[in-house]
N, C-alpha and C positions, 0 to 999 in steps of 0.2 A: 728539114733536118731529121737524120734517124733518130725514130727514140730509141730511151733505154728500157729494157722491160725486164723485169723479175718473172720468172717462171719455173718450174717443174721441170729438168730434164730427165729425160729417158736415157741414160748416155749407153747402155749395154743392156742386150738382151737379159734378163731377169736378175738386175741389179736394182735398189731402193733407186727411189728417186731422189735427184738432188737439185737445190734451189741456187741458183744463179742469175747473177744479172747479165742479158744480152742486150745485145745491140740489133735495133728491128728496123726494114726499109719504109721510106716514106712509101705509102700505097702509089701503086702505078697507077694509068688512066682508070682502067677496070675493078681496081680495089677499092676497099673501104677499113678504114683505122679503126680501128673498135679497144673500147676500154674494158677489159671484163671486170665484172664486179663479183658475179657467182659464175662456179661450174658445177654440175654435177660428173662421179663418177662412174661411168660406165665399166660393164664385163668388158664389154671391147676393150678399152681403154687399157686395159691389165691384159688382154691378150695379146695387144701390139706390143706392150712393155716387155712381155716375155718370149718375145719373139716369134709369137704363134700364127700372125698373119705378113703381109707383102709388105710391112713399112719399116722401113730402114732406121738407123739408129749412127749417131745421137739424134735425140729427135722432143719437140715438144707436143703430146697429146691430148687429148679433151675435146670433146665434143657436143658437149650439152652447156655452151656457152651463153652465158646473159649477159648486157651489158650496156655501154654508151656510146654512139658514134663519135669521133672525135674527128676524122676529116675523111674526105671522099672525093676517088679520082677524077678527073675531069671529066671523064666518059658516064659517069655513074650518074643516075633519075632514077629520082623516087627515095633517097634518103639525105641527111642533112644533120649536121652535127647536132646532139644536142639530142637526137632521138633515141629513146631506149628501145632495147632489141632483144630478140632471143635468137639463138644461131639452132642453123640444123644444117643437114646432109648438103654438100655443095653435088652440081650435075651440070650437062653440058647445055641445058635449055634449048637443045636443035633434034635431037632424035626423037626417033617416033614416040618413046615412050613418055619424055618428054612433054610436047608436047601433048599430047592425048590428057597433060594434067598428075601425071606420076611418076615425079623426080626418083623418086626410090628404086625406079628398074630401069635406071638410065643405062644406057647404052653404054658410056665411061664411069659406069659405078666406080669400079675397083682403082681406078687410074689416079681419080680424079679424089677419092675418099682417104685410101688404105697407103699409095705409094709417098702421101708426107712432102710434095711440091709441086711448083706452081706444073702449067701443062710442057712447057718450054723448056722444064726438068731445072729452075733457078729455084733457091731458095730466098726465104725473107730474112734471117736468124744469121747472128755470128755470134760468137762467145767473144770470151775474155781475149782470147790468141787473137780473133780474127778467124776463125776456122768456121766454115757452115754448120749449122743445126738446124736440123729436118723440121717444115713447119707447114701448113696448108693440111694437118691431119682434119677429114673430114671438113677440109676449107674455113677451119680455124685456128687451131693447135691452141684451145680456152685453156688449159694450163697454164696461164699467167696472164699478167697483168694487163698488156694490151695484144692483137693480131690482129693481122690483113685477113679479109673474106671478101669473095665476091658476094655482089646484091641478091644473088639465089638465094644462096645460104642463110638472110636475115629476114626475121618477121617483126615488123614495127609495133613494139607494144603501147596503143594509144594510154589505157589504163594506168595510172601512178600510184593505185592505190595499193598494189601487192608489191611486197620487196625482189628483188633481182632474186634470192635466192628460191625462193618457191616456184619464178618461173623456170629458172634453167634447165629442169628435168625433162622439161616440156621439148626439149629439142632431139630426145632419143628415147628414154627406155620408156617417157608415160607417155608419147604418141605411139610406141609400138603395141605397147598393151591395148590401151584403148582405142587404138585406131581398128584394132584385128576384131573389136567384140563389134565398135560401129558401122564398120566400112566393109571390112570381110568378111564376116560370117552374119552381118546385119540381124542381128538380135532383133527377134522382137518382143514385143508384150508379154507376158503369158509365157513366155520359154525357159525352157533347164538348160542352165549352164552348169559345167564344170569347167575348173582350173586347175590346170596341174603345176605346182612352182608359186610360192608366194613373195618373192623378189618383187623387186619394183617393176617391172612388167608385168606380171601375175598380178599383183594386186591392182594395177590402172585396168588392166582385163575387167579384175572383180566389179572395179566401183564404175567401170561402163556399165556394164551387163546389171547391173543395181540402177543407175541409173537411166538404161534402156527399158528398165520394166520389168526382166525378167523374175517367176514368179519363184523360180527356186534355184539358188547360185550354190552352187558345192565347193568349198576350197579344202585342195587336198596339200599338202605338205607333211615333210617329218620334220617341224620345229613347232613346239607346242607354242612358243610367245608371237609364231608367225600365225598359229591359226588361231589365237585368241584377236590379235589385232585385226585380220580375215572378219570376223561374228563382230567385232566394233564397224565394222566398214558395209556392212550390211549382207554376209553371208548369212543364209539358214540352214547352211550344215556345212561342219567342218569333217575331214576324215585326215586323223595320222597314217600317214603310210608308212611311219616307223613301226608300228604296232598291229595294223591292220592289211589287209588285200585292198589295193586302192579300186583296184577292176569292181574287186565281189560288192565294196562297201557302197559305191556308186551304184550299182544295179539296184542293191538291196531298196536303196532310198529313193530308189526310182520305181522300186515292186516289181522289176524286172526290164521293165523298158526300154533304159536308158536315156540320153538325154538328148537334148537336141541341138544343142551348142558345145565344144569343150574346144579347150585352149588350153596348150603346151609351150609351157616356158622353161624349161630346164635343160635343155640340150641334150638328155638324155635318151637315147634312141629306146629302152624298152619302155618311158615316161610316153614315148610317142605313141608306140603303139596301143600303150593304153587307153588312151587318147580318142585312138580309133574303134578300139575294141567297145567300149563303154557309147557310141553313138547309137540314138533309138534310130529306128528309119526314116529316111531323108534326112539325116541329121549329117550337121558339118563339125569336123576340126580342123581347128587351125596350128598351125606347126611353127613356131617362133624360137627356140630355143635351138641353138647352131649348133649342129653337132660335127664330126668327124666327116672327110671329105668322101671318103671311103664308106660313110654307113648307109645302110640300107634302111628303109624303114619296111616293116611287115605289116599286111593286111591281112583279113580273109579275105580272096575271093568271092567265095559265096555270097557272103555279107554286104560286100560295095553295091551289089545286084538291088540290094534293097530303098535304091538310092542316098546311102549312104556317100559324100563326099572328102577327101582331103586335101587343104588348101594353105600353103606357104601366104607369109603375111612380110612385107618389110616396112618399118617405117611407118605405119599404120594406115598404109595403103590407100594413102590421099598426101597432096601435099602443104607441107606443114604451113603454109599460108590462110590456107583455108582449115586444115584438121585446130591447129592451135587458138583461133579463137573461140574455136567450138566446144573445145574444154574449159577455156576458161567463161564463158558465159555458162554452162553449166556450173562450175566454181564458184558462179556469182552467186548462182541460186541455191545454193549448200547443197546441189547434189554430184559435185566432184570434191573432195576433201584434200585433195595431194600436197597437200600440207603436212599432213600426218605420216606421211613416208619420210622424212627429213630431217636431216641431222647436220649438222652444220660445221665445218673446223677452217683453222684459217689456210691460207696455202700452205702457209711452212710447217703444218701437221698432217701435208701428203702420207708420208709414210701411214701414220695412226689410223688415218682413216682412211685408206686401202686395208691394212690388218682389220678395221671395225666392220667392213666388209663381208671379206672375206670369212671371220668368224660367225657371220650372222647376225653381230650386233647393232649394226645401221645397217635399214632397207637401204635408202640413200644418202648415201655421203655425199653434200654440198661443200666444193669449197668457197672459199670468200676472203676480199681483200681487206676485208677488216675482221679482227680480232674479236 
């Protein structure tokens, strides 16, 4: 029988969200019914709402889904009601990139993530009328109460001792940060990092690269309660770039150097090249923050010579089967904290906490079906 599901819709390119009860298909062979319990919310998430990427409208989105299975198609091994989960990226599990272990640079990324339905172009979703509502955003649409996902998309969290809500982040913006300090730029021991962007990406960057070893982590932002939260989380030096030269301040604290890891989360293309510019030799950045289709990012020339590298990161450039347990057994051992990026409201305080957001006031906004 379909269920009913409460969720967030998107009904118009940059209109509030509004909460409604739909009506959702029983999972096909291939799917799995999932109860969401927490979401967190992503910059994506707001960028689909406002019409800024390929997914259509009306539509329900969310992508940092945690939750219950609740029933599972016939085709589907390896899950079982009753299991709790964290959702991430859906992908086609056949292409090259695929296969080689790195769902993130699937071949049907875009198709299969951003266009909001199944591959066959059905939806799951009908309103009040009967009319479809776009759903399989990132192969869940966790903006409500329960969604169909294929088994890609789900990591089985053995653990019951952490609530749904601290997991959920784990399926987007804290594997993107700390997947790009562990996996991408493989931090080691003994190394300087900087971050540029203290968002909830920037800071899972920090608290890898803290928990990689490194011996001197730089976090740069212009929100002084971001860089104070930064020095709780184990940076040893903050720089305002409201006040300051983020290039010059970085050098300075390096005696000229530079550094030998930095990580760029702000989607700002001159944050980029900072990024770049601030690298000692041999030293790598990583480029995470989405900018304009059209931008360019600058280098020196001269400089690259030095072996200096730059390197795009998605998804934390492992897949979250394997990247997710690894945060959280570091979690276990108090040296992942992403706890403390977390703020919590229920669904039907979508709006607030998009505006909490967006103002800067919550790193990350979790929702959640209890109050």
């Amino acid at each position: 029988m379909p269920t009913t599901v409460t969720a967030a819709v998107s009904r118009n390119a940059g209109s509030e969200f509004l909460i409604e009860e739909l009506t959702l298909d029983d999972p096909r062979p291939d799917e799995i019914l999932v109860r969401f319990e927490a979401v967190g919310i992503c910059h994506t998430d707001l960028e689909a709402a406002a019409g800024h990427l390929p997914t259509p409208h009306p539509v329900v989105l969310g992508h940092e889904g945690a939750g219950t299975v609740e029933a599972v198609g016939a085709a589907v091994t390896g899950f079982a009601p009753g299991d709790r989960v964290v959702l991430s990226l859906d992908s086609c599990g056949a292409c090259r990139n695929c296969l080689a272990g790195q769902p993130a640079y699937c071949e049907q990324h875009i198709p299969l993530n951003f266009h909001a339905r199944r591959p066959d172009g059905t939806v799951g979703l009908r309103d009040a009328a009967a009319r479809p509502v776009h759903d399989h955003f990132f192969g869940q649409s966790s903006f409500a109460s329960h969604g169909l996902a294929h088994p890609r998309s789900l990591v089985r969290i053995a653990d019951h001792s952490l609530p749904l809500s601290t997991l959920a982040p784990l399926g987007c913006g804290i594997i993107t940060g700390a997947g790009a300090v562990l996996n991408s730029l493989q931090v080691r021991a003994a190394g300087t990092v900087a971050v540029f962007g203290l968002g909830t990406v920037g800071l899972a960057a920090l608290m890898a690269a803290v928990a990689a070893g490194a011996t001197r982590v730089i976090a740069v932002d212009r929100k002084p309660e971001r860089l104070l939260l930064a020095k709780e989380l184990g940076a040893t030096d903050v720089v305002d770039a409201a006040t300051a030269d983020a290039a010059q301040a970085v050098m300075d604290l390096t005696n000229g150097r530079g550094v030998d890891y930095s990580v760029e989360s702000t989607g700002a293309v001159p944050v980029m090249n900072t990024a770049v510019a601030v690298l000692a030799p041999l030293g790598t950045a990583a480029v995470l923050g989405v900018a304009a289709l059209d931008a360019d990012l600058n280098a020196n020339a001269f400089e690259l010579l030095k072996g200096r590298t730059v390197t795009g990161s998605v998804m934390g450039h492992q897949a979250p089967g394997v990247l997710i347990p690894r945060l959280l057994e570091l979690h276990r051992q108090g040296r992942f904290p992403l706890d403390r990026l977390i703020n919590t409201y229920p669904l039907a305080e979508i709006n607030q906490a998009v505006a909490d957001v967006q103002a800067g006031i919550a790193v990350k906004a979790v929702l959640t079906h209890h109050a």
